[in-house]
KOLDRENRO-226614 format. One record per residue: residue number from 1; residue in one letter; x, y, z of N, C-alpha, C in turn. Coordinates in nm, 3 decimals, decimal comma. Layout:
REM residues N
(pt NUM; "A"; (X; Y; Z); (X; Y; Z); (X; Y; Z)),
...
//
This chain:
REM residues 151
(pt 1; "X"; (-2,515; -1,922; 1,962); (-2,394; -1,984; 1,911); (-2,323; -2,055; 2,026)),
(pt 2; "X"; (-2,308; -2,196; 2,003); (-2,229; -2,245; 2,130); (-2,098; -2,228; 2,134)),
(pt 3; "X"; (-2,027; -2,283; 2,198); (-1,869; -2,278; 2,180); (-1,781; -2,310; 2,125)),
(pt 4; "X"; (-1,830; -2,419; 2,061); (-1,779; -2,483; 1,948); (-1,773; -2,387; 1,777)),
(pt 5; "X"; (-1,905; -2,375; 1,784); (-1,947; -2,222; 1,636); (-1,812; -2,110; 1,672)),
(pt 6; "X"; (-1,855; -2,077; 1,813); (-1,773; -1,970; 1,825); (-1,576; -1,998; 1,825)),
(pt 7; "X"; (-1,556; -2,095; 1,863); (-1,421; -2,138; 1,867); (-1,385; -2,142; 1,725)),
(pt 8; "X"; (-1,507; -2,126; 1,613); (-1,464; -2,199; 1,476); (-1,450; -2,073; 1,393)),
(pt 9; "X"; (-1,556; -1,981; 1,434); (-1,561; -1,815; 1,428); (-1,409; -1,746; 1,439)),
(pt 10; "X"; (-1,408; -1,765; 1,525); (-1,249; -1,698; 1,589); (-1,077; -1,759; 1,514)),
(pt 11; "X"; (-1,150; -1,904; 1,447); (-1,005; -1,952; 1,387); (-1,048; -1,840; 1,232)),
(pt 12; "X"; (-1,147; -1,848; 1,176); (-1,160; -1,814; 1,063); (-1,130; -1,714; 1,051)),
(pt 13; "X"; (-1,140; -1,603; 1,164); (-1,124; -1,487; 1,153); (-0,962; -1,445; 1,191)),
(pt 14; "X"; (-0,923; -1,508; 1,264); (-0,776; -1,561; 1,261); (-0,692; -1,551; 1,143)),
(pt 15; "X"; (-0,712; -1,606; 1,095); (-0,713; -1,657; 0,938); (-0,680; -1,569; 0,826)),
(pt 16; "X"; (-0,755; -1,459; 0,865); (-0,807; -1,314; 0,783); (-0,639; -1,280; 0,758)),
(pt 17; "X"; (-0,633; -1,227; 0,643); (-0,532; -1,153; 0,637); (-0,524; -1,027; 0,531)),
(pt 18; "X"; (-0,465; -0,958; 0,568); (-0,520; -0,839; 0,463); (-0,315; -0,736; 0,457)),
(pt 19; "X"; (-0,349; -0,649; 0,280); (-0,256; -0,596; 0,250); (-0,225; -0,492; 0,295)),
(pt 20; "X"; (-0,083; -0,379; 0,321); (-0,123; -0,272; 0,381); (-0,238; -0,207; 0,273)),
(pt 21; "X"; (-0,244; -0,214; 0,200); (-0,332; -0,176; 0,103); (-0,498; -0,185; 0,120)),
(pt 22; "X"; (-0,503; -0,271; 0,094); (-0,653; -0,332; 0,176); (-0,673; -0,267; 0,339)),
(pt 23; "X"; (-0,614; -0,313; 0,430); (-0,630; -0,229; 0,572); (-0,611; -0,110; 0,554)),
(pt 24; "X"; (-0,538; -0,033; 0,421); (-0,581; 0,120; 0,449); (-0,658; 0,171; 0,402)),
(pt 25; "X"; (-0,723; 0,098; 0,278); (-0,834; 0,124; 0,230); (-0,961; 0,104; 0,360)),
(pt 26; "X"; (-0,975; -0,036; 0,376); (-1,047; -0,087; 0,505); (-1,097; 0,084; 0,571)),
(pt 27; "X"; (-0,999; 0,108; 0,645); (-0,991; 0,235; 0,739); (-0,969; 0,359; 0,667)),
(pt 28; "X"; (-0,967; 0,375; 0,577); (-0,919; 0,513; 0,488); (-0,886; 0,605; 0,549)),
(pt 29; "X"; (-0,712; 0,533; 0,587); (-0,615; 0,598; 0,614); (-0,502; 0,595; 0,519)),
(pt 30; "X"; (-0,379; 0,641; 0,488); (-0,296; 0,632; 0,408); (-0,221; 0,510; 0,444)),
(pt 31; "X"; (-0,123; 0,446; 0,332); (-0,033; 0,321; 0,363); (0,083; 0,390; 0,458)),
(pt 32; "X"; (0,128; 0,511; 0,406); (0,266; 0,542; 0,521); (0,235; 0,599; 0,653)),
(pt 33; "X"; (0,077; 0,614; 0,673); (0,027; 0,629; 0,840); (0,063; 0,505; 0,886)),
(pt 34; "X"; (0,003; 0,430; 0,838); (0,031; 0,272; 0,883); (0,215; 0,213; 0,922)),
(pt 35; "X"; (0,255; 0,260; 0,798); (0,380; 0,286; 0,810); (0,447; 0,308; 0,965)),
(pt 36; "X"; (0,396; 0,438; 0,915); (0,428; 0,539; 1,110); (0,414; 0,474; 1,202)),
(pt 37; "X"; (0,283; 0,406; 1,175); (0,284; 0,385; 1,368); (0,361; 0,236; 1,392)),
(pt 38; "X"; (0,393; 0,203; 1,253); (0,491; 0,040; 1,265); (0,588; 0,113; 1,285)),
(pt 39; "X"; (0,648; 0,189; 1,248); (0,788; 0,231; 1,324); (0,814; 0,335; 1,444)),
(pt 40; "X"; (0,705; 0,348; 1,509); (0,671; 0,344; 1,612); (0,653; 0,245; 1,708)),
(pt 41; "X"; (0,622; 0,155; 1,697); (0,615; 0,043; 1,722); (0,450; 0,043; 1,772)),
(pt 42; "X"; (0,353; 0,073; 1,740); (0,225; 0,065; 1,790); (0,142; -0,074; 1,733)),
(pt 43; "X"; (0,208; -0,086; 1,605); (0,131; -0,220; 1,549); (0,335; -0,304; 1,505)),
(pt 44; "X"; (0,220; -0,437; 1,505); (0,384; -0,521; 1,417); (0,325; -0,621; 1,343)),
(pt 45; "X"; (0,317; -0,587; 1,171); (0,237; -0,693; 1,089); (0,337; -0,800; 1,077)),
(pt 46; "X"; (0,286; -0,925; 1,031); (0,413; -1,017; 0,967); (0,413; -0,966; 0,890)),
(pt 47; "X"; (0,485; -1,052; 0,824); (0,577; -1,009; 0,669); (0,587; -1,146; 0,596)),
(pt 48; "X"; (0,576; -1,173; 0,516); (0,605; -1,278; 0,388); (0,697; -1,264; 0,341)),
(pt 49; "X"; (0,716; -1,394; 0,318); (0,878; -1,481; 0,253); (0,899; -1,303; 0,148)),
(pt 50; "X"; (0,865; -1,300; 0,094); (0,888; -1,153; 0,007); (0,884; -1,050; 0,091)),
(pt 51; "X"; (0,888; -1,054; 0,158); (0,900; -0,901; 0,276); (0,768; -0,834; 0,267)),
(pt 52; "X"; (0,609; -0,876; 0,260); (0,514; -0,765; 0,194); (0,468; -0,758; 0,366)),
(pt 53; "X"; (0,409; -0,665; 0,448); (0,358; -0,655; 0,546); (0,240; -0,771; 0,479)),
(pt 54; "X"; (0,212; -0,836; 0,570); (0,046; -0,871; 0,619); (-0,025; -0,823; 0,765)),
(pt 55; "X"; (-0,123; -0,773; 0,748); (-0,143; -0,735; 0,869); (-0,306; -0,820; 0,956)),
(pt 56; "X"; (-0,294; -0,899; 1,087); (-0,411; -0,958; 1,100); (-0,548; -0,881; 1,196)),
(pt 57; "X"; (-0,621; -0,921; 1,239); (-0,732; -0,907; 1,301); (-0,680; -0,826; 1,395)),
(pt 58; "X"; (-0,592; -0,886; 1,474); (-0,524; -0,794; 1,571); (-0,494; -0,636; 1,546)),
(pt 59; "X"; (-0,437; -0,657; 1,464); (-0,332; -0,534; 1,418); (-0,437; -0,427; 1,325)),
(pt 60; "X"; (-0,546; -0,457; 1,287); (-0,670; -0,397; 1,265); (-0,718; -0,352; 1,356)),
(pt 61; "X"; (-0,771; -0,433; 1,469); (-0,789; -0,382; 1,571); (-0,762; -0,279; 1,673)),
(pt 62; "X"; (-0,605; -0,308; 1,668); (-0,442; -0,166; 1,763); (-0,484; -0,059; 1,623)),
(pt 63; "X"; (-0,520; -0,061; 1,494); (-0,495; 0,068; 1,428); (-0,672; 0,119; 1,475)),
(pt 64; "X"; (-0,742; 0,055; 1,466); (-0,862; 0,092; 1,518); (-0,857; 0,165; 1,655)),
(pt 65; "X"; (-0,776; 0,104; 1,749); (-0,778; 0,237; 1,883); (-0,684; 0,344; 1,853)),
(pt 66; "X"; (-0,607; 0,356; 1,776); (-0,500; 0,437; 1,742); (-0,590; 0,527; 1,723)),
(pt 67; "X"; (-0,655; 0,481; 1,599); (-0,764; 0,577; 1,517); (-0,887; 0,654; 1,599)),
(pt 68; "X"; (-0,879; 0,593; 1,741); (-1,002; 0,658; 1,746); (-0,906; 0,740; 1,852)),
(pt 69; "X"; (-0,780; 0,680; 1,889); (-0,693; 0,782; 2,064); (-0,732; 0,900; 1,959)),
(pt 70; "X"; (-0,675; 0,876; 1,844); (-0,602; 1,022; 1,781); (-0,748; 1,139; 1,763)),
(pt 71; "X"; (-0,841; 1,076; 1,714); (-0,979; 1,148; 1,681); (-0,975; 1,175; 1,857)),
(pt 72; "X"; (-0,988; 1,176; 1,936); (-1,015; 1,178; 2,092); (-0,884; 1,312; 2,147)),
(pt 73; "X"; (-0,827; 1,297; 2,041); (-0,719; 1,426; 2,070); (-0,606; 1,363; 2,167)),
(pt 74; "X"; (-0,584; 1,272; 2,200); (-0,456; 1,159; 2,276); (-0,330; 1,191; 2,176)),
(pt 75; "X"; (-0,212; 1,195; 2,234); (-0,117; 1,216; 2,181); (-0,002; 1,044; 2,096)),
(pt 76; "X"; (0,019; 1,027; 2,051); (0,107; 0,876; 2,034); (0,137; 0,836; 2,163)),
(pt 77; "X"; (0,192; 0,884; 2,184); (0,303; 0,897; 2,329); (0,130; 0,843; 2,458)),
(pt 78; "X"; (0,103; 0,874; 2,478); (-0,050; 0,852; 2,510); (-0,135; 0,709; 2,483)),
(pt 79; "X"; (-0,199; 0,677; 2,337); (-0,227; 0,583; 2,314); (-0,135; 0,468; 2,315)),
(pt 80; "X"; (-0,004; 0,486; 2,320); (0,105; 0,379; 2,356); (0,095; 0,354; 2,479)),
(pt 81; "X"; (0,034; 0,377; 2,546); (0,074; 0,405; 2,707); (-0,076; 0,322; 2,738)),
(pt 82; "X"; (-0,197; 0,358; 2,655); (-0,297; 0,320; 2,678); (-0,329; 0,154; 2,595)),
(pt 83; "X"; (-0,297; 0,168; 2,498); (-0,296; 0,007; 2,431); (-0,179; -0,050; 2,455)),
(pt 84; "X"; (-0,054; -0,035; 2,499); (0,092; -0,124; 2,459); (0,129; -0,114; 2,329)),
(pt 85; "X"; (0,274; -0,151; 2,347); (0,345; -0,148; 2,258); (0,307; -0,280; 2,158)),
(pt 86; "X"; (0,326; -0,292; 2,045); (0,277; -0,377; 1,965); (0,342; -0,514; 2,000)),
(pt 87; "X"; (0,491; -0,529; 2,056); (0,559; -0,611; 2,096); (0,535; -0,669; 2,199)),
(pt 88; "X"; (0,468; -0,611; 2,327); (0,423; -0,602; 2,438); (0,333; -0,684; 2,476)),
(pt 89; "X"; (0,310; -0,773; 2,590); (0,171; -0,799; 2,626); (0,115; -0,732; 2,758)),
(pt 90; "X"; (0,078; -0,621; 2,745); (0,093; -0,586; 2,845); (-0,081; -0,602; 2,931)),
(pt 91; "X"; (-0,067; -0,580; 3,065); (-0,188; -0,594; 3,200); (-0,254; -0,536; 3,152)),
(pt 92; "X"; (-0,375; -0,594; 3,162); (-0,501; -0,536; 3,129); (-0,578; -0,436; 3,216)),
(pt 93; "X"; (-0,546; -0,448; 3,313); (-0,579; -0,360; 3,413); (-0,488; -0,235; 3,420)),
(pt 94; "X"; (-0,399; -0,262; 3,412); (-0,269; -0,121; 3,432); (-0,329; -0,006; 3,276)),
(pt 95; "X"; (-0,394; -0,124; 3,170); (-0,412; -0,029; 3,026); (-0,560; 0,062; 3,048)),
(pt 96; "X"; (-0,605; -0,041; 3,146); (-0,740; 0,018; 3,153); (-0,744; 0,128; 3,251)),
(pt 97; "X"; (-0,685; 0,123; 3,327); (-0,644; 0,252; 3,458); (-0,580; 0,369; 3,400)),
(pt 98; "X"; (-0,480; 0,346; 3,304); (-0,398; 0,458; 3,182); (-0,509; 0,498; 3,115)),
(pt 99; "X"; (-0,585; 0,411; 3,064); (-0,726; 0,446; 2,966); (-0,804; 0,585; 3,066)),
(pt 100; "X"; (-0,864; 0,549; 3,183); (-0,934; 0,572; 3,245); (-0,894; 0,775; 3,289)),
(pt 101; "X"; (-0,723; 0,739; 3,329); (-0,690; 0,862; 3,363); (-0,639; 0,939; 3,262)),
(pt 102; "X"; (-0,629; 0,896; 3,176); (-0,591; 0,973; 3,043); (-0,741; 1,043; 2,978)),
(pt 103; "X"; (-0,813; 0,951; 2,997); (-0,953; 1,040; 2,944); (-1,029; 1,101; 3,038)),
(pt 104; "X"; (-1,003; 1,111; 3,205); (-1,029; 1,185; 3,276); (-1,009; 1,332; 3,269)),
(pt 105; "X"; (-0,868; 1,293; 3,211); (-0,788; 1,445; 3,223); (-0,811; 1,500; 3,116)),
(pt 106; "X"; (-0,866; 1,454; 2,966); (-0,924; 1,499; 2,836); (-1,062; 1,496; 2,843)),
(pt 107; "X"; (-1,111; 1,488; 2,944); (-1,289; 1,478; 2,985); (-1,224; 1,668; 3,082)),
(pt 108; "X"; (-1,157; 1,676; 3,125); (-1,204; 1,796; 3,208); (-1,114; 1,895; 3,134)),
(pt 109; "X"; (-1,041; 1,865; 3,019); (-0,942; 1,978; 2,936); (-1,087; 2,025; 2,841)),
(pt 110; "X"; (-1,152; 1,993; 2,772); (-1,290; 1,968; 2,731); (-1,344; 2,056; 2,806)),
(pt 111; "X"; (-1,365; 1,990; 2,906); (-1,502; 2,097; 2,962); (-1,437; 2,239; 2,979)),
(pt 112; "X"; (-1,342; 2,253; 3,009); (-1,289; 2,399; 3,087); (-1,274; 2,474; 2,908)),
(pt 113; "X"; (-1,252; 2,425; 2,799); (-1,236; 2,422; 2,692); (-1,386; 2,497; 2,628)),
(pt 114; "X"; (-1,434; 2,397; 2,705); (-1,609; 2,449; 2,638); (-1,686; 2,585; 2,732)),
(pt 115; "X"; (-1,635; 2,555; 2,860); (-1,660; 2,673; 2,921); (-1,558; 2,822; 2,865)),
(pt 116; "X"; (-1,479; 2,811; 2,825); (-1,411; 2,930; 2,773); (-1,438; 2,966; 2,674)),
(pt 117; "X"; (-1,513; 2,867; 2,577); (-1,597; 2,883; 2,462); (-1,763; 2,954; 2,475)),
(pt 118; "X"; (-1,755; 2,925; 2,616); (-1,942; 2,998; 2,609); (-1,957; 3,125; 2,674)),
(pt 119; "X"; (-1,751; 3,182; 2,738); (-1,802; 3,321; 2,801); (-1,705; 3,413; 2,665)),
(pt 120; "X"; (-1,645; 3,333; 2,584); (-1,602; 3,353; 2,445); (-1,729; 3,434; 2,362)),
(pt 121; "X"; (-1,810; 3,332; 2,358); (-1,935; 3,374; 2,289); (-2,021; 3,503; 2,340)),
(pt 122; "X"; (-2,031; 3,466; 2,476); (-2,101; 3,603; 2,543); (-2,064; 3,678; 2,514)),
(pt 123; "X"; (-1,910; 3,699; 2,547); (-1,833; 3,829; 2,496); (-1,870; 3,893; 2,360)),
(pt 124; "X"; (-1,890; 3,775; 2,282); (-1,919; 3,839; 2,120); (-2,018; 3,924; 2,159)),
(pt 125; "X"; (-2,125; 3,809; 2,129); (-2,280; 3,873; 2,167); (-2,315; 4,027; 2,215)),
(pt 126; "X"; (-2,206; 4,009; 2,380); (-2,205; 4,140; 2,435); (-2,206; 4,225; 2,335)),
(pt 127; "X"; (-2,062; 4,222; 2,290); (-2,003; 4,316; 2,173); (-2,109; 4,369; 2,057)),
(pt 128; "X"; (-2,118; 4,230; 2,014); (-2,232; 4,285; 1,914); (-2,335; 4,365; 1,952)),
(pt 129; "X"; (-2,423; 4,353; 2,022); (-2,507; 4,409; 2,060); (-2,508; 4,539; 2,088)),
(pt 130; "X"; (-2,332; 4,560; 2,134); (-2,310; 4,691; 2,183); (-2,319; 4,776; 2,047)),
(pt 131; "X"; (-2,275; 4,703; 1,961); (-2,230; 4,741; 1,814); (-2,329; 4,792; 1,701)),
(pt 132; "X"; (-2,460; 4,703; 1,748); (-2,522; 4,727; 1,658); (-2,661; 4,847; 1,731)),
(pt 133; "X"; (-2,669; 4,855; 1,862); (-2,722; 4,974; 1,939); (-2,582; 5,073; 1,888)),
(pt 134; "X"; (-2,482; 5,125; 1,849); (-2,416; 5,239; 1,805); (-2,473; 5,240; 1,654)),
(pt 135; "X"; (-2,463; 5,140; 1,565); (-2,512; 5,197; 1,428); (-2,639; 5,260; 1,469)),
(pt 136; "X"; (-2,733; 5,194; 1,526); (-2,846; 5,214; 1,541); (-2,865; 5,403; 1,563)),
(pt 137; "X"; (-2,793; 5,408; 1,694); (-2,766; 5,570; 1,708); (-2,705; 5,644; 1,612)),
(pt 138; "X"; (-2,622; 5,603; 1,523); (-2,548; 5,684; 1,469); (-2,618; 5,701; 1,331)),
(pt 139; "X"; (-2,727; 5,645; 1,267); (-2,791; 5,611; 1,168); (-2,929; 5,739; 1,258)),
(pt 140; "X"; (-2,951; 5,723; 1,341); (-3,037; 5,819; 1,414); (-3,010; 5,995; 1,382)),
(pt 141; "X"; (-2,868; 5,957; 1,456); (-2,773; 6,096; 1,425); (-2,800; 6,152; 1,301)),
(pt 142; "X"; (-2,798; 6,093; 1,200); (-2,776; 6,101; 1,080); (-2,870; 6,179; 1,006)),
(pt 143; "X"; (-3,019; 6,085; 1,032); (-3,135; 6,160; 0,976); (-3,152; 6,267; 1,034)),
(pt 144; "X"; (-3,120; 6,270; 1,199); (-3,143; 6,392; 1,273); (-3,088; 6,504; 1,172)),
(pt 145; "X"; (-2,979; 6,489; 1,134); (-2,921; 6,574; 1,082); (-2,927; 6,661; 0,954)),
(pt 146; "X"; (-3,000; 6,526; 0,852); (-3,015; 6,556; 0,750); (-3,173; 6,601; 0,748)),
(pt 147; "X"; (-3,292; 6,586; 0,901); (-3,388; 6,669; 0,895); (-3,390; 6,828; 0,911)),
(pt 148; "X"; (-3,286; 6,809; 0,993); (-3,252; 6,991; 1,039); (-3,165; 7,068; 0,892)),
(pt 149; "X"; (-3,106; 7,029; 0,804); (-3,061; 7,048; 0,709); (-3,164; 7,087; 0,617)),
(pt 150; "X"; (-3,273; 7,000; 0,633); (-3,411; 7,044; 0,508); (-3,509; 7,158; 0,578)),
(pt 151; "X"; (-3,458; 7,265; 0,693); (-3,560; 7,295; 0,740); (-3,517; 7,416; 0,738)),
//
């Protein structure tokens, strides 16, 4: 595709416009999530002569990282910090460095997370094991008992 295709790509898609309705279907999320994070200020759709949100490519896009900070366990407060404010244009570099150390620090909450999960498990295991060597004996006990009883 030369540059021209692609320059023509990018108006069309430009172009796109969709209802909160449609973008929450799109993403199957609810209309008053969408809501939220507009009064939050994380996205800012236009609006039509009738007041209806429209929301474009863009603003699909900001609910698309929202959607995935939040699945990633990032707090609002967080993915604002990491995409900008919807009003905002903010450095691309300063978002990507916020990006970077924000998922550093949820890359090693994780691991220490998963390690407390695997001496979690041992512990069971231990347990169990301990648990089921006592039935074992005590089921022993038992017949012992009920042989000396028949004798």
């Amino acid at each position: 595709m030369n540059r021209k295709e692609k320059q023509i790509s990018r108006e069309k898609e430009n172009k796109k416009r969709w209802t909160i309705s449609q973008i929450a279907d799109q993403l199957d999320i609810s209309t008053r999530t969408i809501r939220f994070y507009e009064e939050k200020g994380l996205i800012q759709p236009s609006r039509t002569t009738g007041n209806q949100r429209v929301y474009t490519p863009r603003n699909k896009a900001r609910l698309k990282l929202i959607l995935r900070g939040k699945r990633f366990g990032f707090s609002l407060e967080e993915i604002s910090e990491m995409i900008g404010m919807a009003n905002a244009d903010p450095d691309e570099l300063q978002q990507i460095e916020k990006s970077l150390a924000y998922g550093d620090t949820k890359l090693k909450q994780l691991q220490d997370r998963k390690k407390e999960l695997e001496l979690l498990e041992q512990d069971i295991l231990a347990t169990r094991q301990k648990l089921v060597h006592r039935i074992t004996q005590l089921k022993q006990q038992t017949d012992d008992q009920d042989q000396e009883g028949k004798k």
